[in-house]
C-alpha positions in Angstrom: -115.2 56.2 70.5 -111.5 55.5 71.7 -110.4 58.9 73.5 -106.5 59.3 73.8 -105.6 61.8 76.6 -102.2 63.7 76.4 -100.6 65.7 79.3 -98.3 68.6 77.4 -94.1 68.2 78.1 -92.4 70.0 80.8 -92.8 73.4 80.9 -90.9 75.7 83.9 -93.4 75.6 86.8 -93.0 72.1 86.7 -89.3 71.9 86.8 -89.1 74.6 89.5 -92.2 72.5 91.8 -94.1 75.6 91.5 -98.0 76.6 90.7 -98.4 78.6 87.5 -101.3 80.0 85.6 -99.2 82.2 83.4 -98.9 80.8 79.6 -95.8 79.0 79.7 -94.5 77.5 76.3 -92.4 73.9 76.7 -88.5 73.7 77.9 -86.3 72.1 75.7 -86.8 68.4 77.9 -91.0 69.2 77.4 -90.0 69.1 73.8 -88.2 66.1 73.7 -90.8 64.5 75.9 -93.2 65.6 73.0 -90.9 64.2 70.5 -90.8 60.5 72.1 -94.7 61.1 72.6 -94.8 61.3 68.6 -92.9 58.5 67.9 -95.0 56.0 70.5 -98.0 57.2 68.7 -97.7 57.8 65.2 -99.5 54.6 63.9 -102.6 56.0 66.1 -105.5 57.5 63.4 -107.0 60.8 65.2 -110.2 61.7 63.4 -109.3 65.1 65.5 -107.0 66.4 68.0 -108.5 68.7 70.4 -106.5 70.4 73.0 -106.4 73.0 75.5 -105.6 76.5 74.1 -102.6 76.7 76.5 -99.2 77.0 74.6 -97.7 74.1 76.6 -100.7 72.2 75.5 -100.8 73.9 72.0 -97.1 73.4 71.2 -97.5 69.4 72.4 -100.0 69.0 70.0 -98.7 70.9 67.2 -95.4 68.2 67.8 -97.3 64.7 67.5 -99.4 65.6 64.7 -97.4 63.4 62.3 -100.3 62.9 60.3 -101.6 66.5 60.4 -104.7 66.0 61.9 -107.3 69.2 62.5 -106.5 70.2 66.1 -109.2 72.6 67.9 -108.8 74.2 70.8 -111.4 74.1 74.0 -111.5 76.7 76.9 -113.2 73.6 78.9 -110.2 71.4 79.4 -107.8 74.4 80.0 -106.0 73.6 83.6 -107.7 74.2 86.9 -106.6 77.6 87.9 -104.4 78.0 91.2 -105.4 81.7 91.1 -103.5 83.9 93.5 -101.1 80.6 94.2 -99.5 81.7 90.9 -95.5 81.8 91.5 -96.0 79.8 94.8 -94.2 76.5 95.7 -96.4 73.6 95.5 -95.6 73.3 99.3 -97.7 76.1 100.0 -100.4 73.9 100.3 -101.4 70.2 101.3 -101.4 68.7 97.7 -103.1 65.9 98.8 -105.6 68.0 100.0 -105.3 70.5 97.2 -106.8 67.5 94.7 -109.2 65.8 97.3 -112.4 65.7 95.7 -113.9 65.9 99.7 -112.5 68.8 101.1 -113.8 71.8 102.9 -110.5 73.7 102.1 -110.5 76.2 100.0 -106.8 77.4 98.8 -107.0 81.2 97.9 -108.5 82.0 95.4 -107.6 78.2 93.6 -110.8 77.2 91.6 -112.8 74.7 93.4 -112.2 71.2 92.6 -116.1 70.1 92.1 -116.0 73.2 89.5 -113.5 72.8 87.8 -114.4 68.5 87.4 -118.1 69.6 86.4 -116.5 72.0 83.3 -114.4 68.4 82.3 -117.5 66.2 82.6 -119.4 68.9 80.4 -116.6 68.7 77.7 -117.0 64.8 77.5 -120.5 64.8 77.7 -120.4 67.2 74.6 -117.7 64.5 73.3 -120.3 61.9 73.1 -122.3 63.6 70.6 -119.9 63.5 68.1 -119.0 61.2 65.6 -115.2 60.8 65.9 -114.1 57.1 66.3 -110.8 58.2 67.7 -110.1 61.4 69.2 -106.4 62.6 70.7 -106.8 65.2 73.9 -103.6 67.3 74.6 -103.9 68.6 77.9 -102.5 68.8 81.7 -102.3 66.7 84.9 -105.7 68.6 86.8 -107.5 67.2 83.5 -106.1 63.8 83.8 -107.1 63.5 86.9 -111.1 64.5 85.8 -111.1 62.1 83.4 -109.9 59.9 85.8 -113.2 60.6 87.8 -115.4 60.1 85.2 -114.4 57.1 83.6 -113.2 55.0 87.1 -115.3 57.0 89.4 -114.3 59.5 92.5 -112.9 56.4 94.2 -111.6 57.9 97.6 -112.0 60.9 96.6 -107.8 61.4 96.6 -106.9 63.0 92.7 -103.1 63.9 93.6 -101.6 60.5 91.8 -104.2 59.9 89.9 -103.2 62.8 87.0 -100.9 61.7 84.0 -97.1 63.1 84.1 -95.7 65.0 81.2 -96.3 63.4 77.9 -97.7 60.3 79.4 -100.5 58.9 77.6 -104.3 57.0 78.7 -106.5 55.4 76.6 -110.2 55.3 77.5 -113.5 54.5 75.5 -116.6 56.8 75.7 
């Protein structure tokens, strides 16, 4: 099974450097980005599209489904909650630390990065029980980065440049 993954266009935490959890929808540029994203990957046959039940993610979807595809929505690749760093700069914390698979830190009330990996690993070992031959993910960056994990490993452990910017696509095979 090819597996597509999608990170969702800008939305206004990201063009303000900020952490979010609220349910922002896409800025005009995130809608653009979604547009290109369209274009690049129109040819592409999705048996299914399944994405995150975030707007951002929701709205991305909606937008490259040229072909309309059934999309479904999963609670299990929604983003990795920052919790009470809702509204904070992303400088409020050591982002490299923030996404290290290794640390002892705990940020708030942020969910843990070994959690929130686990409830991504569970989603694509569900995945592999399906019959799809090629399946489009729309989600976000933290989700990038835990497919990153599974399919090329925890590496050094270091996740902050490892996630996919907005609209940016990866193509993996499960």
């Amino acid at each position: 099974m090819k597996i597509y993954i999608v990170r969702h266009g800008q939305v206004p935490h990201n063009a303000l450097g900020k952490y979010n959890t609220t349910d922002e929808d896409l800025t005009e540029l995130g809608i653009k980005q979604a547009e290109e994203l369209r274009d690049k990957i129109k040819n592409i046959d999705f048996d299914i599209i399944i994405s995150s039940p975030l707007n951002r993610a929701k709205h991305t979807a909606k937008i490259v489904n040229v072909n309309n595809t059934k999309i479904i929505y999963d609670n299990r690749i929604m983003e990795r909650s920052c919790g009470d760093l809702s509204g904070k700069p992303l400088t409020v914390t050591n982002r490299e630390e923030y996404w290290n698979y290794n640390t002892t830190i705990q940020y708030g009330t942020s969910e843990n990065i070994k959690v929130f990996f686990e409830r991504i690993f569970e989603f694509l070992d569900d995945l592999k029980t399906k019959e799809y031959k090629s399946v489009l993910i729309v989600a976000h960056s933290g989700v990038s980065k835990a497919f990153s994990c599974y399919f090329e490993g925890i590496q050094s452990g270091m996740f902050l440049n490892r996630g996919l910017k907005n609209c940016e696509i990866k193509e993996y095979k499960l």
